[in-house]
C-alpha positions in Angstrom: 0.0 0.0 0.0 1.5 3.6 -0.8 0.3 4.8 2.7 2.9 2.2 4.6 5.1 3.6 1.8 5.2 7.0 3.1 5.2 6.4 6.5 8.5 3.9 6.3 10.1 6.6 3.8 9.3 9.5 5.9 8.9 8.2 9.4 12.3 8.8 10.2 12.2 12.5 9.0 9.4 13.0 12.3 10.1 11.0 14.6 7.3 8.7 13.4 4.8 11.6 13.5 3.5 10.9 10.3 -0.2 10.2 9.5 -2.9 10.3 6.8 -5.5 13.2 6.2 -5.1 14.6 9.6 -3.2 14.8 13.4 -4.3 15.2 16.3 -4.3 18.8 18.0 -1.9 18.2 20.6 0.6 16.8 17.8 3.9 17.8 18.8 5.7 19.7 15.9 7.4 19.0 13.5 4.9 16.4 11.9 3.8 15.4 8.5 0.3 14.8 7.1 -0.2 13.1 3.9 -3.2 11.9 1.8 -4.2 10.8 -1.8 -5.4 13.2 -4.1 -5.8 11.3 -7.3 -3.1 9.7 -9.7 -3.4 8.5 -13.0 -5.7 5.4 -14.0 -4.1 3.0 -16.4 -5.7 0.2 -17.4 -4.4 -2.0 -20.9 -6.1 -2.1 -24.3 -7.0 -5.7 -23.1 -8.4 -4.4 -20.2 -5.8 -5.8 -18.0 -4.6 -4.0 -14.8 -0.8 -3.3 -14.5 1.0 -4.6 -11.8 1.6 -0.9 -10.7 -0.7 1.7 -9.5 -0.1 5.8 -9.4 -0.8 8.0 -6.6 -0.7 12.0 -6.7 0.4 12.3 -2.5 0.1 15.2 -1.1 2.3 16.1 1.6 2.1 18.5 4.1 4.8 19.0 7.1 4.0 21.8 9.9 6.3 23.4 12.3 7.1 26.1 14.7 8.9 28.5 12.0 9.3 29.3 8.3 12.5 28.3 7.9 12.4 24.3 9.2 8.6 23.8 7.2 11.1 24.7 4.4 13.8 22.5 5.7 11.5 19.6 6.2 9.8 19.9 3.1 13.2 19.7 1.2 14.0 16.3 3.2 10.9 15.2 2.4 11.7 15.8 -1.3 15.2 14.1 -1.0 13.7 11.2 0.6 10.8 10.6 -1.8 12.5 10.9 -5.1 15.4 8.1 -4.2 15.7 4.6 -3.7 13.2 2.6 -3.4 10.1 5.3 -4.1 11.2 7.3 -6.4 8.5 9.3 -7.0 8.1 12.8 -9.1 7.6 16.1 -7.8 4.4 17.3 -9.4 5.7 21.0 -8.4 7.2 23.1 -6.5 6.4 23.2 -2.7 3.7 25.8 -1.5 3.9 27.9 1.9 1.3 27.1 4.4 0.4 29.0 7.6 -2.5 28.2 9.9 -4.1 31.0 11.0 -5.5 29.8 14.4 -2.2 28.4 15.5 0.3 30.8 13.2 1.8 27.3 12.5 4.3 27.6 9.0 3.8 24.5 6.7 5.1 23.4 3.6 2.8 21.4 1.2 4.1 19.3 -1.7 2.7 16.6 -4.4 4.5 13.9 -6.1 3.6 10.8 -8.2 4.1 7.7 -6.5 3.8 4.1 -8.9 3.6 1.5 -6.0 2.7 -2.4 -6.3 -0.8 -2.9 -4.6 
């Protein structure tokens, strides 16, 4: 599944605070969010499936400051475009900032091919 995927790959990064769609409140920073938004169908001329399936993963770190949402999104980068995911950018990163908390983020999406 892409979701263990990312949380082996990036796990590290946060301490294990890694988790789909959503964390809890009292998260402690800096943690990652990630979730699915899309990916590209393939299916043969036969109608066969491939053996490989495409996400678009959208990841989104938050921390206390500007300047480690950056760093963190840059090692999220690095880690997702080597060995063994080697998934695509599908971007540049985009600036976040909660308003409630004034929490800085970083937000990026890359296409991950994963066997099922």
């Amino acid at each position: 599944m892409v979701e263990a995927l990312l949380v082996q790959t990036l796990g590290p990064i946060f301490g294990g605070r890694i988790y789909p769609d959503a964390a809890e409140g009292d998260t402690p920073m800096p943690f990652a969010i990630f979730q699915q938004v899309g990916g590209a169908s393939t299916v043969f001329m036969d109608g066969a499936l491939p053996d490989k399936q495409n996400a678009r993963m959208q990841v989104t770190v938050w921390a206390k400051g500007r300047a480690q949402a950056s760093a963190l999104i840059s090692a999220v980068q690095a880690a997702l475009c080597a060995a063994p995911v080697y998934a695509t950018p599908l971007g540049a990163p985009v600036s976040r900032r909660d308003d409630e908390t004034g929490f800085k983020g970083a937000e990026q999406d890359f296409s991950v091919w994963y066997a099922p």
